[in-house]
ROBAKOL-345845 format. One record per residue (C-alpha): x, y, z. Coordinates in nm, 4 decimals. Example, Ala and Ser with C-alpha at 12.3 -4.5 7.8 and 13.67 -1.06 7.14 Angstrom:
<pts>
[pt [1.2300,-0.4500,0.7800]] [pt [1.3670,-0.1060,0.7140]] 
</pts>
This chain:
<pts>
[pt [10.7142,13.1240,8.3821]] [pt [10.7547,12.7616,8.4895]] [pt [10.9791,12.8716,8.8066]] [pt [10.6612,13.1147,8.9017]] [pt [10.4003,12.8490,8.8631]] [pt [10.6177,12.5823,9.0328]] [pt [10.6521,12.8490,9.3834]] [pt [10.2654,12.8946,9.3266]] [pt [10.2353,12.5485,9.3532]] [pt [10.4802,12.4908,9.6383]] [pt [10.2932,12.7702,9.8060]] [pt [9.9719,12.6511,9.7619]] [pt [10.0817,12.3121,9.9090]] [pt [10.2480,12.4426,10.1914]] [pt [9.9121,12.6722,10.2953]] [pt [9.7262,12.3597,10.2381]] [pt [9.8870,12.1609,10.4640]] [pt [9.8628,12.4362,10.7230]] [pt [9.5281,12.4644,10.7311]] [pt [9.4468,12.0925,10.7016]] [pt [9.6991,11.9885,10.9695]] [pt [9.5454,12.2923,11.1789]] [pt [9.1834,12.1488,11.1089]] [pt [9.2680,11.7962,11.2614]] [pt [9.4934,11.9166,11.5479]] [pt [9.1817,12.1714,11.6526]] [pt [8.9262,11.8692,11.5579]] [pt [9.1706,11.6733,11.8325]] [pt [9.1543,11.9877,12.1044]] [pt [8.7634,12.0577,12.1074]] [pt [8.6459,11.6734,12.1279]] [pt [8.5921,11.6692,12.4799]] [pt [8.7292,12.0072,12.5476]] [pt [8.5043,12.0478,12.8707]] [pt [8.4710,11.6799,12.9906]] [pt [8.7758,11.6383,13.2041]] [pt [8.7599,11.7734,13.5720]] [pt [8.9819,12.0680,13.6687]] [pt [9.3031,12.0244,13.8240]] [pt [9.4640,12.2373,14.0987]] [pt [9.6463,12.4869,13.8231]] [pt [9.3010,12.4921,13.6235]] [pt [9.1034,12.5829,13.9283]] [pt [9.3744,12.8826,13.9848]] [pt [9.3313,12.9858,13.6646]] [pt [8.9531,12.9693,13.7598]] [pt [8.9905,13.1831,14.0336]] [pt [9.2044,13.3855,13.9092]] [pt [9.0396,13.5004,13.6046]] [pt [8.6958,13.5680,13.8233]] [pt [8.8663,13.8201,14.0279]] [pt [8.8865,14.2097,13.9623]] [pt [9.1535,14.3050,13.6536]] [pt [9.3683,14.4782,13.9638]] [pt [9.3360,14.1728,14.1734]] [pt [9.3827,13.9614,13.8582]] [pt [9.6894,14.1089,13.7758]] [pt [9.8545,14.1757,14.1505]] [pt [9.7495,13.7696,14.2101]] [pt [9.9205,13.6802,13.9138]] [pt [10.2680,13.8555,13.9881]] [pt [10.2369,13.7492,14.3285]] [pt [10.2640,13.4278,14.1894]] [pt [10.5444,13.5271,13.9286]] [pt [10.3203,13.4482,13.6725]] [pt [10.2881,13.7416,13.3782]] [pt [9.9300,13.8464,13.3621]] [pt [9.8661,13.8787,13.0225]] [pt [9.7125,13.4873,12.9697]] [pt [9.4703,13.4926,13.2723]] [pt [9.3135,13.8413,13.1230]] [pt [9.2469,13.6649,12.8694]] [pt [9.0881,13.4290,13.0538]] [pt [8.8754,13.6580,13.2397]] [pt [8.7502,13.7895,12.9087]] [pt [8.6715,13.4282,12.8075]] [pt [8.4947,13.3550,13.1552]] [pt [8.2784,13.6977,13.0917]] [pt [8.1403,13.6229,12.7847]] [pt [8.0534,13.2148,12.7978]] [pt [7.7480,13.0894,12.9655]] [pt [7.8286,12.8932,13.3382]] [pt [7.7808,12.6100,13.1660]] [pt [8.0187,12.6128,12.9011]] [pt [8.2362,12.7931,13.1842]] [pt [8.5347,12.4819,13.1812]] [pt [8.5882,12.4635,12.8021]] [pt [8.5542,12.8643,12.7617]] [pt [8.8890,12.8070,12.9842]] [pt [9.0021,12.6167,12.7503]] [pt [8.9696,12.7159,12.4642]] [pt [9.2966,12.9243,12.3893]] [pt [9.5142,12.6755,12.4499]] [pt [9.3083,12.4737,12.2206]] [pt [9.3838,12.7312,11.9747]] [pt [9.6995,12.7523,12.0468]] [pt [9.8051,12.3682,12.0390]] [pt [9.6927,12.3665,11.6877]] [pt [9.8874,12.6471,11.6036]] [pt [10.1484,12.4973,11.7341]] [pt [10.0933,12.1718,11.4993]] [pt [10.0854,12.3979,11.1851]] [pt [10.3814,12.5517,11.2796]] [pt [10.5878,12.1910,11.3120]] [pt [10.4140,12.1440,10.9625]] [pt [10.5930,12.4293,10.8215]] [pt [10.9124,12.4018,10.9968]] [pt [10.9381,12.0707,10.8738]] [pt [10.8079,12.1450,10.5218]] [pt [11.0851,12.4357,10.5083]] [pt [11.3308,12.1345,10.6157]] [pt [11.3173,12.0293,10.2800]] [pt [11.0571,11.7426,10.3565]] [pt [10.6956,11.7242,10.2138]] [pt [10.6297,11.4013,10.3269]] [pt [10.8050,11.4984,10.7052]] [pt [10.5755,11.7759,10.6794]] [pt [10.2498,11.5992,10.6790]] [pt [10.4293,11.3252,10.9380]] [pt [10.5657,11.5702,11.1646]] [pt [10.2456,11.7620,11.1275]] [pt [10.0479,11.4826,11.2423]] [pt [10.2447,11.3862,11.5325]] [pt [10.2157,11.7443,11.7116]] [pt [9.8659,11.7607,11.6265]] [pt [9.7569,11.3876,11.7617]] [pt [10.0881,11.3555,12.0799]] [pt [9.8449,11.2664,12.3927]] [pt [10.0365,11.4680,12.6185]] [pt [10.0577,11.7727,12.3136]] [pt [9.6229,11.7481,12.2888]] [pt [9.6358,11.7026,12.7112]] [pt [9.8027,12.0266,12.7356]] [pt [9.5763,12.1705,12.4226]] [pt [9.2709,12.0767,12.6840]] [pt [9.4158,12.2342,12.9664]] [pt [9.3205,12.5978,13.0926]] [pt [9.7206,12.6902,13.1078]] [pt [9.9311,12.9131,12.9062]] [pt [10.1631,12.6370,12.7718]] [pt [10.0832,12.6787,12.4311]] [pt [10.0441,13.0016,12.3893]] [pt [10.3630,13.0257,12.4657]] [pt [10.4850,12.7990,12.2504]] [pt [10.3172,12.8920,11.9461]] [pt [10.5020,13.2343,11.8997]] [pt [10.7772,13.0204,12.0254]] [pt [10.7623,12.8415,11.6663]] [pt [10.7486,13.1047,11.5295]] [pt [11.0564,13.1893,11.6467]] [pt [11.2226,12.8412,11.5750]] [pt [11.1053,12.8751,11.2105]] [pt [11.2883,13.2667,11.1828]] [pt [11.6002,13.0777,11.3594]] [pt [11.5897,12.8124,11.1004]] [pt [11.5918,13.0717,10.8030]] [pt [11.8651,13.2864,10.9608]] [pt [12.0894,12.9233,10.9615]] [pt [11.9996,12.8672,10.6219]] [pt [12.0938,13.2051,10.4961]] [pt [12.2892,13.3691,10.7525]] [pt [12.3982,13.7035,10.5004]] [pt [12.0501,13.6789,10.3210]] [pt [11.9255,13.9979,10.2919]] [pt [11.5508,13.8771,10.3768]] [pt [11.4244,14.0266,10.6763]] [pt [11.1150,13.7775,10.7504]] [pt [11.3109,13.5199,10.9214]] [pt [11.4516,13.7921,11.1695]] [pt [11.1289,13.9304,11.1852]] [pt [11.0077,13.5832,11.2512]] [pt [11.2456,13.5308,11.5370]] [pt [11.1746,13.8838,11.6924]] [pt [10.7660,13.8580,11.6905]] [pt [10.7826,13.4954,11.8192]] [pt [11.0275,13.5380,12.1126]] [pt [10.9041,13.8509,12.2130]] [pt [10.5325,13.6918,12.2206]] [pt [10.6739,13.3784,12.4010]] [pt [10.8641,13.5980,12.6747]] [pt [10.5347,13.8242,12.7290]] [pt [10.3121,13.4870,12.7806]] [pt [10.5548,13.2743,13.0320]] [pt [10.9148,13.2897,13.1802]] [pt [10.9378,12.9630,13.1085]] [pt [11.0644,13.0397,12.7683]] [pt [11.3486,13.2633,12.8877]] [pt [11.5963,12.9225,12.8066]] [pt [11.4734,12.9927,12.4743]] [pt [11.7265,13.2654,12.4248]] [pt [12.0134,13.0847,12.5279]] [pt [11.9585,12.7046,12.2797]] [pt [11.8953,13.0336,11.9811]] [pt [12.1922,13.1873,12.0916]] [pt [12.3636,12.8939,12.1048]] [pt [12.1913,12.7735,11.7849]] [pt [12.3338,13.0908,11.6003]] [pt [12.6808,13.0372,11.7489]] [pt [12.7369,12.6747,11.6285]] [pt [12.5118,12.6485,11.3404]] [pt [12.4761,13.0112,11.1367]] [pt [12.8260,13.1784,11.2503]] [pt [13.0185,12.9514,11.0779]] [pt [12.8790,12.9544,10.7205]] [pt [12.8578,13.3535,10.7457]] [pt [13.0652,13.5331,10.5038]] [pt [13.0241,13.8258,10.7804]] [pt [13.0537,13.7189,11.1036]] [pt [13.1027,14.0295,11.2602]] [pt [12.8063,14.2041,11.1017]] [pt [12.5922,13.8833,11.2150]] [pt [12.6912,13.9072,11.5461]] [pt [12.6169,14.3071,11.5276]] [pt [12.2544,14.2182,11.4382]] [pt [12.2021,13.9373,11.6727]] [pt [12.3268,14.1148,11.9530]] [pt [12.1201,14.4468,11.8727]] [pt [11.7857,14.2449,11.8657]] [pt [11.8314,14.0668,12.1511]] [pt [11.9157,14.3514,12.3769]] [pt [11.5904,14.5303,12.1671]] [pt [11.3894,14.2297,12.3099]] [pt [11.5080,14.2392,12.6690]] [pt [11.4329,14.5884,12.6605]] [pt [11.0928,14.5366,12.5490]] [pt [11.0066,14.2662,12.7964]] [pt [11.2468,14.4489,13.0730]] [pt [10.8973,14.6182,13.2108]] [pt [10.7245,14.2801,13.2628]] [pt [10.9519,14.1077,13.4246]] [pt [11.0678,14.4181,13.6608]] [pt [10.7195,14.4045,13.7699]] [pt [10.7452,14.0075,13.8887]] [pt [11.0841,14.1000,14.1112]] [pt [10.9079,14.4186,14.2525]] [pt [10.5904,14.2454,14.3407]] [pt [10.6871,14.0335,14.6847]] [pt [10.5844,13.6387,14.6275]] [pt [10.3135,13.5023,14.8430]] [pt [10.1431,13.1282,14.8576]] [pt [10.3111,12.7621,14.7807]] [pt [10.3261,12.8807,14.3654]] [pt [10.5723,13.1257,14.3959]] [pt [10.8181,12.9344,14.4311]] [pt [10.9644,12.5703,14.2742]] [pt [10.9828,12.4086,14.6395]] [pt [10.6446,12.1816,14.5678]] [pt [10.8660,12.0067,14.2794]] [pt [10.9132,11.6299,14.3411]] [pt [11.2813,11.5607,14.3248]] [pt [11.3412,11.3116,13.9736]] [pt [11.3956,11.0036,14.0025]] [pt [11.4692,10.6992,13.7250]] [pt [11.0690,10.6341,13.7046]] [pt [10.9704,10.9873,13.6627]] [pt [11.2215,11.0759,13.3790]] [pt [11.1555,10.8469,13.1983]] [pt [10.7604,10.9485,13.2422]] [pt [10.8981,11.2597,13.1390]] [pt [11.0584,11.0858,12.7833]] [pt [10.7582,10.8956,12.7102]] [pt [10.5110,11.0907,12.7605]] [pt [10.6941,11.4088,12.5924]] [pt [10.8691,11.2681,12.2753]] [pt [10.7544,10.8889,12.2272]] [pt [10.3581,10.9362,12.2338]] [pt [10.2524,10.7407,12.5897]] [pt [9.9313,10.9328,12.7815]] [pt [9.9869,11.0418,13.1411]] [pt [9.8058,11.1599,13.4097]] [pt [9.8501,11.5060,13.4074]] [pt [9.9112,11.5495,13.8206]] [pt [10.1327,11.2351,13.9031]] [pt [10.2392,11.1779,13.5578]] [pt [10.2112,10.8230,13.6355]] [pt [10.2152,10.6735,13.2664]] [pt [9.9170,10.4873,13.1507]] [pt [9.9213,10.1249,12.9599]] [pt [10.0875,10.1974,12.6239]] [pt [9.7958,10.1350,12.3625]] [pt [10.0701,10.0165,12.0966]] [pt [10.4010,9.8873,12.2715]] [pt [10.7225,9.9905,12.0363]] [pt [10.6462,10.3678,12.0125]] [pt [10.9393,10.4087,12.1848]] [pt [11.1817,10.2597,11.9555]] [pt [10.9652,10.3533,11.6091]] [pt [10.9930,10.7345,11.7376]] [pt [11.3604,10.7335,11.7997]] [pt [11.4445,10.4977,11.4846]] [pt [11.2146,10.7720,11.2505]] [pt [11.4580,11.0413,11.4956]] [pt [11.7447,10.8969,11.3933]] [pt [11.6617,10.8612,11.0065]] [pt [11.5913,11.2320,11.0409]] [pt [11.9214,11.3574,11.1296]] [pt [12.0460,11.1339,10.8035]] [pt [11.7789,11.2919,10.5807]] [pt [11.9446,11.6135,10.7284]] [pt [12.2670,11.5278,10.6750]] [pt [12.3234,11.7404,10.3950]] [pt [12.1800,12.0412,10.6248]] [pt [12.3968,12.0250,10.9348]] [pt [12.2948,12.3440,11.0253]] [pt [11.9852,12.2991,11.0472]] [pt [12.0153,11.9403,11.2095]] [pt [12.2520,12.1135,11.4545]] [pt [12.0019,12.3731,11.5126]] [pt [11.7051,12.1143,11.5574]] [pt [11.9466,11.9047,11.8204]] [pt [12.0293,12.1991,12.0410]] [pt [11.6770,12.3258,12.0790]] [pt [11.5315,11.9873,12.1248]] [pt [11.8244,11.8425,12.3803]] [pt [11.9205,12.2171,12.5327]] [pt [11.6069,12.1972,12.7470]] [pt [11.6406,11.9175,12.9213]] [pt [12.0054,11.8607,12.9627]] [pt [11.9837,12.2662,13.1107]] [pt [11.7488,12.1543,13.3422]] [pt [11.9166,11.8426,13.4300]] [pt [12.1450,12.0147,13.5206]] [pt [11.9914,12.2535,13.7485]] [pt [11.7762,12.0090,13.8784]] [pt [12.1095,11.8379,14.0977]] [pt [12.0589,12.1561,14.2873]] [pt [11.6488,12.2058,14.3119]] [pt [11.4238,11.9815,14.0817]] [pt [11.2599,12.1493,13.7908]] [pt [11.1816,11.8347,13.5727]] [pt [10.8359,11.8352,13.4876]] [pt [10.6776,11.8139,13.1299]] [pt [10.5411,12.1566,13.1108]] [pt [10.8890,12.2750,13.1752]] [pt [11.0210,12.0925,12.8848]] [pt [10.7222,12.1302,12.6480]] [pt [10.8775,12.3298,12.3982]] [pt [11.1474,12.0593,12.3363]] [pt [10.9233,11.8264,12.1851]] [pt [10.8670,12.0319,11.8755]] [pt [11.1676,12.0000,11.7389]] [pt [11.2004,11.6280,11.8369]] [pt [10.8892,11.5686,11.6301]] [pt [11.0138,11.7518,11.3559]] [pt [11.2936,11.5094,11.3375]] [pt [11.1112,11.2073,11.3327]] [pt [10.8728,11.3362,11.0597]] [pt [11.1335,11.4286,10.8326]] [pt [11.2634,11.0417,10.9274]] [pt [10.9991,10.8964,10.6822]] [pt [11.1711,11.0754,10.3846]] [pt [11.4448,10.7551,10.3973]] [pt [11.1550,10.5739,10.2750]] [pt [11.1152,10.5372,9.8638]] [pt [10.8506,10.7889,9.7551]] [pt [10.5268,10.5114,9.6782]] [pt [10.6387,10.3831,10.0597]] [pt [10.5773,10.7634,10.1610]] [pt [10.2456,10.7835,10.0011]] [pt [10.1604,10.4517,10.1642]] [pt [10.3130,10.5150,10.5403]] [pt [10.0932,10.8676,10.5703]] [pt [9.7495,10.7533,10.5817]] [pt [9.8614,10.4481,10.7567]] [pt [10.0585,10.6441,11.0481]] [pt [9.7496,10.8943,11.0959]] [pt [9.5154,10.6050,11.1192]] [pt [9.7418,10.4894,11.4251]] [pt [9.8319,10.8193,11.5662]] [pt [9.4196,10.8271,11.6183]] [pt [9.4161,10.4952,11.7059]] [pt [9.6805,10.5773,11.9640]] [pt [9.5049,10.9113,12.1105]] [pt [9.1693,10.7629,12.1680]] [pt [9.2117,10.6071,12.5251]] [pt [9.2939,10.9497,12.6095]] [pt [8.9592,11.0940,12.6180]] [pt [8.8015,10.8604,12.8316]] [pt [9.1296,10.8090,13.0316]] [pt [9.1116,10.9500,13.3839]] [pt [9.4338,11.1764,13.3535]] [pt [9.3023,11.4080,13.6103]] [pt [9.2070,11.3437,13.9832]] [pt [8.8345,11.3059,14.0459]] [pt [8.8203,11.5933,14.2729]] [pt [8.4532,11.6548,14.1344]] [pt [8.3641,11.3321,14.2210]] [pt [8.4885,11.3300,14.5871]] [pt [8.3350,11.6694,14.6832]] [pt [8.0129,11.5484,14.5969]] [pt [8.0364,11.2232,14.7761]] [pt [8.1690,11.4403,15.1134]] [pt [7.8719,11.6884,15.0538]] [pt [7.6569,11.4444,15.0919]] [pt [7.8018,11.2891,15.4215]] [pt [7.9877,11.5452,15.5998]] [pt [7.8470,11.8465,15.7806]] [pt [7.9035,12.2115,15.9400]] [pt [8.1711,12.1024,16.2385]] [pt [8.2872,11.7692,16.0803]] [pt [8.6220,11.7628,15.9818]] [pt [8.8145,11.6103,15.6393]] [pt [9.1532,11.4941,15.7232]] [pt [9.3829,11.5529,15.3642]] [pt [9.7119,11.3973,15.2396]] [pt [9.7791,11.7456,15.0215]] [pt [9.7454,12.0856,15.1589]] [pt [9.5753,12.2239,14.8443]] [pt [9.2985,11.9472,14.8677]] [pt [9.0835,12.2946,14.9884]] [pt [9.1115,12.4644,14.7224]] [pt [9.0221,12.1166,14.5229]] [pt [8.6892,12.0390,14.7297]] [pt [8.5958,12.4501,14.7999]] [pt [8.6312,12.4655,14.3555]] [pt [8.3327,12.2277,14.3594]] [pt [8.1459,12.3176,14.6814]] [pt [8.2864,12.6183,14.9011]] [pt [8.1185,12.5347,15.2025]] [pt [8.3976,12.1854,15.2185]] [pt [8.6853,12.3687,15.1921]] [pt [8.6566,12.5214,15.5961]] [pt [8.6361,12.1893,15.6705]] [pt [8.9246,12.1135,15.5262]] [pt [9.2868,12.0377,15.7319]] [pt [9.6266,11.8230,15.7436]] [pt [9.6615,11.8924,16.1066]] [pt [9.6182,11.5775,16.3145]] [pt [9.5532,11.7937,16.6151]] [pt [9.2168,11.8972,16.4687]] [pt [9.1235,11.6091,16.3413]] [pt [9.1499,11.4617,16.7023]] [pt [8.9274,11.7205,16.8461]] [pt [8.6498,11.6839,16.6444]] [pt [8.6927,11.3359,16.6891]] [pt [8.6905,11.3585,17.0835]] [pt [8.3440,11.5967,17.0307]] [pt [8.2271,11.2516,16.9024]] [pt [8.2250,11.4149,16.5288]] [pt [8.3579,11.2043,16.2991]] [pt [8.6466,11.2361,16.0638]] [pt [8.6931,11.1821,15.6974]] [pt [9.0305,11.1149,15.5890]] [pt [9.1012,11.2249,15.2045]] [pt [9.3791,11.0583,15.0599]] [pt [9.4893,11.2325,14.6365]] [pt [9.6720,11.4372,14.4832]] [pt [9.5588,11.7995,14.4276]] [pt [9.8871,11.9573,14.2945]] [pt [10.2050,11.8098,14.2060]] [pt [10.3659,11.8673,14.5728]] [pt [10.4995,11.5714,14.7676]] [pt [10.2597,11.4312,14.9836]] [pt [10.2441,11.0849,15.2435]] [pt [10.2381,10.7649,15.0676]] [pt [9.9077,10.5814,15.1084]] [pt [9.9959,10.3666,15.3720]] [pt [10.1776,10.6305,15.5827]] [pt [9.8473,10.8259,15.5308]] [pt [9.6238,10.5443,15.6026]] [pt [9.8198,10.4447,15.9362]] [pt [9.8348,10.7933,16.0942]] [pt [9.4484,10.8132,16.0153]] [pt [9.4119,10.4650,16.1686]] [pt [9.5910,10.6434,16.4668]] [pt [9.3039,10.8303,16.5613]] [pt [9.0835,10.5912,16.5489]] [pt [8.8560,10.2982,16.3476]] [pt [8.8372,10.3559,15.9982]] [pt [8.5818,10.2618,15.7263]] [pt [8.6691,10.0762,15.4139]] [pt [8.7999,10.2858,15.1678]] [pt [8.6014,10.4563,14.9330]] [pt [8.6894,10.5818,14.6052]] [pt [8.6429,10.8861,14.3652]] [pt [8.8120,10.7900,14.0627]] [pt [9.1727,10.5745,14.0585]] [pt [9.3520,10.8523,14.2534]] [pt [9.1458,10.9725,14.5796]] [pt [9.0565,10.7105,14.8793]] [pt [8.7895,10.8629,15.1549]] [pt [8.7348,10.6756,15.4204]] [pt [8.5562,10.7815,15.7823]] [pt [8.7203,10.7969,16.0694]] [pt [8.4507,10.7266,16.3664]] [pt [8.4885,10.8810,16.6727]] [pt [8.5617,10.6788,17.0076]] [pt [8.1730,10.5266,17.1700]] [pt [8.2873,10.7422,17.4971]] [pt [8.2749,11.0736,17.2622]] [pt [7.9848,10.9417,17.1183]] [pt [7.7903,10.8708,17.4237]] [pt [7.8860,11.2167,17.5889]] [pt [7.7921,11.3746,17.2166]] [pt [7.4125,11.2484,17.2359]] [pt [7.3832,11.3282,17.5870]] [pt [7.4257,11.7069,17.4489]] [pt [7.7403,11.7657,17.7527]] [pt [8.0457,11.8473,17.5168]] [pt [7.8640,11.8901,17.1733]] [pt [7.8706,12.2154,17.0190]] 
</pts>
């Protein structure tokens, strides 16, 4: 009797914490869900999801991206009001992102760790980059919900590897089947649980070969179902600059460790340049990877499942490492799905503590996880693109020219006000023209997309090339406009009506 009121109780708790740590981390998503501008992957989604299901769905493989998330989308456009257009965008991988935190909750819990629950819980649910990506009309979490999922069946199967319990098979099969259907990107998945099984579960089996059997047979049973899907991207021929990876910055020092902070030690970055903003409580760092380290020694009783929790949190971005010494692939939504784990790790840290030091550290470290996400929402992670196309609208017309830094900044300005985005060019040969038909010139300098463009003062000189330029003007932090007037002779000849068109 007391053994089946004490799992009613541990039950209880664990649903509990679910749904309160799912409460906060949605409370987190929707404040502000709408307020911040689209980016250039936003406003694809955007157009994307207006189109036609057929052209929704040929765009989308075009793209290599599986369909399934922007017909969604297109459902979500369909039934909100224009208004409420941007956060109806928005809103699954709001959803989503708390998932996601509910499922670190009960990874951790399952870990052994009440306390890491509720710590781990909290971290997922209030990471700035984790809530960025939560407000962002993406399928990054969605995939890495079901991607939990799977991490919490891989965690049982290590635990118990000759268990006769299905769930935590079924667990594994459900979530990586649903993460494989929403994104490629989690196709590295099945190598760290591969690898996971290999190092961690094989070795305490008392039948290794029947194991392997069963891992084998529902792995190929997953590439089989997800075979048709991903036929379908190599079929469809690739057109336009997303296709493909060659827009990726190559890393450098400054960038990884943009990467670090902003994925595993709590720092807010802009979500284009992922330029880090001013830390709101310096030390993060070093508290996250101390509370890391303290993990793997409250684990150190459960190698297994430490071992498990290493590879999936260090597979990712050592693998891509790796591949990016031949073509860079090092960006945070890459590596998303490694900060899970890493957070899972430094939750479970705070069980070193004494038990009334546990009970005192949890209200204290959610009062400074808020404290530390609330520069977010008023931070200006996303370039002002809104902002400049209504400052050109109201200076440039029909014939005048904008000169941009990025090639996408048409698809930027024509999201906000279509009839900019003709207008629109980065050749220098235009620009002249229109400058020589005593038009004048206005010379965008910002990011749209995360492609390489000029630096500033490259930009700035070959726009002072063709001619005087106005002081700069600016649209947020991250986009400079200034005017480019056209030469008096051009001017002269303009108002006398002989070359104007």
């Amino acid at each position: 009797m007391r053994a089946a009121s004490d799992h009613r109780s541990e039950r209880a708790g664990l649903l509990a914490g679910i749904g309160l740590v799912f409460a906060a981390s949605l409370a987190a998503r929707l404040h502000g869900l709408g307020a911040k501008p689209l980016w250039l992957d936003e406003v694809i989604t955007f157009t994307r999801a207006g189109r036609p299901l057929h052209g929704l769905v040929l765009d989308s493989l075009r793209n290599h991206h599986l369909p399934g998330f922007f017909v969604i989308e297109r459902a979500a456009l369909l039934l909100a009001p224009k208004a409420a257009q941007v956060a109806a965008l928005r809103l699954v991988p709001a959803l989503a992102g708390a998932a996601c935190a509910a499922l670190v909750f009960a990874i951790a819990w399952s870990a052994g760790g009440r306390s890491g629950a509720w710590l781990a819980g909290l971290l997922m649910a209030f990471a700035p980059l984790q809530v960025a990506f939560g407000q962002e009309a993406r399928s990054y979490t969605l995939m890495m919900a079901p991607l939990l999922l799977a991490l919490h069946g891989l965690l049982g199967l290590v635990r118990a590897p000759d268990a006769p319990c299905r769930r935590p098979w079924l667990n594994f099969g459900l979530g990586t089947a649903g993460a494989l259907l929403v994104l490629p990107d989690a196709l590295p998945w099945l190598a760290a649980a591969t690898l996971a099984i290999l190092a961690a579960a094989l070795p305490r089996s008392r039948d290794r070969i029947g194991l392997l059997r069963r891992w084998v047979a529902l792995n190929a049973a997953l590439l089989l179902l997800v075979a048709p899907a991903y036929a379908l991207l190599l079929l469809v021929p690739p057109h336009g600059p997303m296709a493909g990876f060659a827009w990726i910055p190559p890393p450098s020092a400054s960038f990884l460790w943009a990467d670090a902070a902003s994925l595993y030690f709590m720092r807010d970055a802009t979500m284009v340049t992922m330029r880090l903003l001013p830390p709101v409580l310096p030390g993060f760092a070093a508290a996250m990877a101390l509370l890391a380290i303290l993990g793997l020694w409250r684990l150190r009783r459960a190698r297994a499942e430490a071992l498990v929790l290493l590879i999936v949190w260090l597979g990712l971005p050592i693998a891509l490492g790796v591949v990016s010494l031949v073509h860079p692939v090092m960006l945070p939504r890459y590596l998303l799905w490694s900060a899970p784990p890493f957070f899972v790790l430094a939750g479970l840290g705070i069980e070193a503590l004494p038990p009334p030091a546990r009970l005192a550290a949890l209200p204290a470290a959610a009062a400074v996880l808020l404290f530390n996400l609330a520069p977010y929402y008023h931070a200006e992670t996303k370039p002002r693109w809104d902002l400049a196309a209504a400052r050109l609208a109201a200076r440039a017309t029909a014939g005048d020219v904008i000169l941009a830094s990025d090639g996408a900044a048409w698809a930027m300005l024509g999201h906000y006000d279509p009839a900019l985005a003709p207008l629109v060019t980065q050749r220098r040969a235009r620009a002249a023209a229109a400058l020589a038909e005593g038009r004048p010139v206005f010379a965008i300098y910002g990011p749209a997309g995360q492609g390489a463009q000029p630096s500033p003062a490259a930009f700035a000189a070959m726009a002072a090339s063709l001619g005087p330029l106005s002081p700069p003007r600016r649209a947020g932090s991250e986009i400079v406009i200034r005017r480019i007037s056209p030469p008096p002779a051009a001017r002269i000849a303009c108002s006398s009506g002989a070359i104007c068109r």
